[in-house]
BASEMI-193847 format. One line per field, with one value per residue (C-alpha): residue in three letters; x, y, z negated. Coordinates in steps of 0.001 Angstrom, whole numbers, plus 500000, padded with zeros to 6 digits. Layout:
// BASEMI-193847
code c(ALA  ...)
px c(X  ...)
py c(Y  ...)
pz c(Z  ...)
This chain:
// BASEMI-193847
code c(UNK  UNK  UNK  UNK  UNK  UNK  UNK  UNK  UNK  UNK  UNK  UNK  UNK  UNK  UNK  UNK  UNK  UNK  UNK  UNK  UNK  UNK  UNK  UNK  UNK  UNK  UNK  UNK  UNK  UNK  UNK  UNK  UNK  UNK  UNK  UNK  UNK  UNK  UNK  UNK  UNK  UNK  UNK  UNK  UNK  UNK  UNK  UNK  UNK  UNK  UNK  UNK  UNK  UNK  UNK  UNK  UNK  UNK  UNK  UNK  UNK  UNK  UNK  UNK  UNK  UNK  UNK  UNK  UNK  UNK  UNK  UNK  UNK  UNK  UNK  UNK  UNK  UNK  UNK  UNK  UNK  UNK  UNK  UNK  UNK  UNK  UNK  UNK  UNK  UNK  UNK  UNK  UNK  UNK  UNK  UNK  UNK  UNK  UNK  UNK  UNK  UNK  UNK  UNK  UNK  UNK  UNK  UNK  UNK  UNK  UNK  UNK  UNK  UNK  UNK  UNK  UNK  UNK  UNK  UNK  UNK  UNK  UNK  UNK  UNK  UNK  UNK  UNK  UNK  UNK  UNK  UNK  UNK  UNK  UNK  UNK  UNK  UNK  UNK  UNK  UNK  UNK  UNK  UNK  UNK  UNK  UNK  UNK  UNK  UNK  UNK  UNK  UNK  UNK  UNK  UNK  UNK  UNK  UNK  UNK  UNK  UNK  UNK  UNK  UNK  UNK  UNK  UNK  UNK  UNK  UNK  UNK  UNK  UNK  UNK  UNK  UNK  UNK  UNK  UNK  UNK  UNK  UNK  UNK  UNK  UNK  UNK  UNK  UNK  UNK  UNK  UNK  UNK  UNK  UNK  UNK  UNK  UNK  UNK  UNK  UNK  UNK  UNK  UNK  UNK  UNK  UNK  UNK  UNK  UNK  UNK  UNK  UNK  UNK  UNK  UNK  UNK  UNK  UNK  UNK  UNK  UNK  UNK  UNK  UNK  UNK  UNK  UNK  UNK  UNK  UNK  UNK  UNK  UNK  UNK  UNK  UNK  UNK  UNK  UNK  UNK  UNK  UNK  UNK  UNK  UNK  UNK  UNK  UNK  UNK  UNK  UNK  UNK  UNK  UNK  UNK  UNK  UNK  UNK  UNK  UNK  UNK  UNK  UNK  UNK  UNK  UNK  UNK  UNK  UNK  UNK  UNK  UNK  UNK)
px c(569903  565707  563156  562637  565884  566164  562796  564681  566860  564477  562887  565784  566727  563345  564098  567461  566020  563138  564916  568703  567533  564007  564730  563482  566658  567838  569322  566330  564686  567116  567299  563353  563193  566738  568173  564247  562472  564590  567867  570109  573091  571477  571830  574513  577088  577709  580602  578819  575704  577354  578825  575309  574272  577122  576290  572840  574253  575924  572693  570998  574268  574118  570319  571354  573970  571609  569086  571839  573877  573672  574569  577587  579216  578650  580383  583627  583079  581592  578131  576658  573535  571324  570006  573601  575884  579538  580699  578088  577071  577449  580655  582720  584360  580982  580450  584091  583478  580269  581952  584909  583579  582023  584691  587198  585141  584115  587605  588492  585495  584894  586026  584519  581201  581156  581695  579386  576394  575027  572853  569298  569013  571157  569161  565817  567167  568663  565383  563421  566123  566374  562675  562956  565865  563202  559965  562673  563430  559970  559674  562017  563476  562697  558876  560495  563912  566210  568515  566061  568460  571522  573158  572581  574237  576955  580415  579277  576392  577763  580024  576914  575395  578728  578510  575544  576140  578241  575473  574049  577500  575281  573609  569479  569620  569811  572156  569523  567159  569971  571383  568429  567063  571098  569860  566198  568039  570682  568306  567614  564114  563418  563399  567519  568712  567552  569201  573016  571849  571414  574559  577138  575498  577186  580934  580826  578771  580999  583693  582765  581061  584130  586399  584270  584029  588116  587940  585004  586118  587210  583916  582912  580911  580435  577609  575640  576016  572610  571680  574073  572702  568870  569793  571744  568902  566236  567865  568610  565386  563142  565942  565306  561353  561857  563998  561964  559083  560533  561334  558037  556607  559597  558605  555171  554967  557692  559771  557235  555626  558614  559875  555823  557302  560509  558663  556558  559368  561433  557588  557894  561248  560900  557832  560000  563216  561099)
py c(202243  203463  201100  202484  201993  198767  198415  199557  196786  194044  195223  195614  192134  190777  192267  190976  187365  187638  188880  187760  184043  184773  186143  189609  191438  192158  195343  196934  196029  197567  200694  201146  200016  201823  204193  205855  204904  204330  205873  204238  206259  209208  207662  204849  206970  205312  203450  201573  201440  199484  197048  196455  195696  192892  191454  191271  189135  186547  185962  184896  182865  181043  179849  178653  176942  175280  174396  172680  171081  167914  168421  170494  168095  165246  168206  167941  163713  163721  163035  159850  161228  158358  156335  157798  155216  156638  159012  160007  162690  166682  166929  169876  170380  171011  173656  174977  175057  176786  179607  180303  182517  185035  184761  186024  188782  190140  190061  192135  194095  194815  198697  199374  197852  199896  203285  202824  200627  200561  203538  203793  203767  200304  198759  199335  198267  195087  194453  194763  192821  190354  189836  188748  186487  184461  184600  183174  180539  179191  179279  177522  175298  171733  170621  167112  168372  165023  166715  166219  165424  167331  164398  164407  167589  167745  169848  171089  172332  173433  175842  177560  178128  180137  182038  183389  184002  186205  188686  188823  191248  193576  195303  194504  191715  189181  185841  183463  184941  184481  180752  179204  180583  179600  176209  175555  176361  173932  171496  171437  171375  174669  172984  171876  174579  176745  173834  174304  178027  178120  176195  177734  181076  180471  180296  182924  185306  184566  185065  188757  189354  188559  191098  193628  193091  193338  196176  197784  196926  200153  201965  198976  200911  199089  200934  199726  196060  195631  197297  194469  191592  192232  192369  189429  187561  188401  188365  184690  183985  185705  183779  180296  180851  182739  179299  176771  178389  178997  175849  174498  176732  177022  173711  174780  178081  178139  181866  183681  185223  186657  188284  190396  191009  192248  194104  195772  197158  198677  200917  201459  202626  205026  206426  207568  208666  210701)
pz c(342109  342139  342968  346268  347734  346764  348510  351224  351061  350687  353791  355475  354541  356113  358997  359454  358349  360476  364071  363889  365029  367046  370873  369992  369096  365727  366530  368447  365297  363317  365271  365135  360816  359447  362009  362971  359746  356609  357294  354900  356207  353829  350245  351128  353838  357651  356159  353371  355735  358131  355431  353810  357663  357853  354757  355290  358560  356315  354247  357658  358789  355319  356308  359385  357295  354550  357849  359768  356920  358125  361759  360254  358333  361549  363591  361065  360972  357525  358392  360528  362290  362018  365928  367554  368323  367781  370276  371638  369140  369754  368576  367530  371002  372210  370112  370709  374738  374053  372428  374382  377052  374672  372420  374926  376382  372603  371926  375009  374909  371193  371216  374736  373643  370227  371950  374580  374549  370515  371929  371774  375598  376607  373933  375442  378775  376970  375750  379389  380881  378383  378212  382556  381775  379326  381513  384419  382344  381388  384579  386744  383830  384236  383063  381638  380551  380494  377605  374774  371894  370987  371066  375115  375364  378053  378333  381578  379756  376786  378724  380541  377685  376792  379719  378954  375717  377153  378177  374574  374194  375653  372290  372217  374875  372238  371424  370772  373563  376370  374999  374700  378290  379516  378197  379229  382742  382812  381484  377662  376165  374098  371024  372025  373407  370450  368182  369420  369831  366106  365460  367441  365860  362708  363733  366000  363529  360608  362510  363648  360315  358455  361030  360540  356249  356519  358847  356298  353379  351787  352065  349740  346769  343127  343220  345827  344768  343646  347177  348730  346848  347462  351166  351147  349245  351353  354639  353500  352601  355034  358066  356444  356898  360322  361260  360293  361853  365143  365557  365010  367657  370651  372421  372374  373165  374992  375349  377271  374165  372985  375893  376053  372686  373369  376176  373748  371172  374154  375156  371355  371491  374654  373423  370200  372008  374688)
């Protein structure tokens, strides 16, 4: 493998690290980066392009992982998070209720959704409609949110966040960008909602990731694996510093910024599919 395409791969891997958790949209980024810029389908084939792209996805889901450890092992009882008195924790059913809606509808959905909207076209729509859903939010969310702990996190509002999940099936609109609005509307502080945002990224991510590996695996090349591995690295890497960073920032800036942002790649992308 030449310098330059594992180049490719590191960059790759930064952009994967850098948009899979922020409410930008990893795959408009993707689409703009590899299919536009770097074309890895060239050197690598659509079949073993598409596996580097899921594997690339676990590096970020294991930095969510490393993040989170703590709150994951209180999730499966082997973890006390310190100042919660027992019970009254986010527990695993939380999680569970949050992911049920747009685990049913991927399931139903999966082929329609492949065929039909990974286009150029219902990602830049994604992106414009994605980017109102966030502006509404900072706007009409409550100024002095009352859930301002994970651990005040309710069923109720644990499904709603599911529900909208449930629009981030839409390729370009964004998981994280439509959870953590679903949140700061039913009551969460940024900083929370992107918190069980983050955390109910990782089973529902792995999950698919894992499906698609399975369905992928053949076009698995021995070739490529130092093509694999500097993706995974840096897409681990570059997630962990997009994470902690984000975090820092959402309660503070809030997710108006983002959604200029994500107003700003889908001009970007029109301007190059015109």
């Amino acid at each position: 493998m030449e310098f330059l395409e594992l180049l490719k791969a590191l960059i790759l891997g930064f952009v994967e690290g850098m948009t899979e958790f922020a409410p930008v949209s990893s795959t408009g980024h993707m689409i703009i980066v590899d299919d536009m810029w770097l074309k890895t389908t060239e050197f690598l084939g659509q079949g073993s392009a598409n596996t580097f792209k899921i594997v690339i996805q676990l590096g970020s889901i294991l930095a969510v992982v490393v993040v989170f450890w703590k709150r994951f092992l209180s999730l499966v009882g082997l973890y006390k998070i310190e100042g919660v008195k027992t019970g009254g924790q986010l527990k695993l059913t939380h999680v569970i209720v949050g992911l049920l809606p747009a685990g049913v509808l991927g399931v139903l959905f999966e082929d329609y959704i492949d065929e039909h909207l990974f286009t150029v076209n219902t990602v830049v729509y994604a992106l414009i409609v994605g980017a109102i859903l966030m502006i509404v939010a900072d706007k009409f969310g409550p100024k002095n949110p009352k859930t301002n702990s994970l651990d005040k996190i309710t069923y109720k509002q644990a499904f709603t966040v599911g529900l909208y999940q449930c629009i981030s099936l839409w390729p370009g609109f964004s998981r994280s960008g439509a959870t953590i609005s679903g949140g700061v509307l039913t009551g969460m502080s940024h900083r929370v909602a992107a918190d069980f945002t983050f955390i109910m990224s990782v089973p529902i991510m792995a999950g698919a990731s894992f499906i698609s590996l399975l369905k992928n695996w053949d076009e698995l090349n021995s070739s490529h694996l130092s093509f694999y591995i500097v993706g995974f690295i840096s897409a681990f890497v570059f997630a962990m510093v997009s994470i902690k960073f984000f975090l820092k920032l959402i309660d503070r800036i809030k997710l108006t910024p983002f959604a200029i942002y994500r107003i700003i790649v889908a001009v970007i992308l029109l301007f190059i599919i015109m």
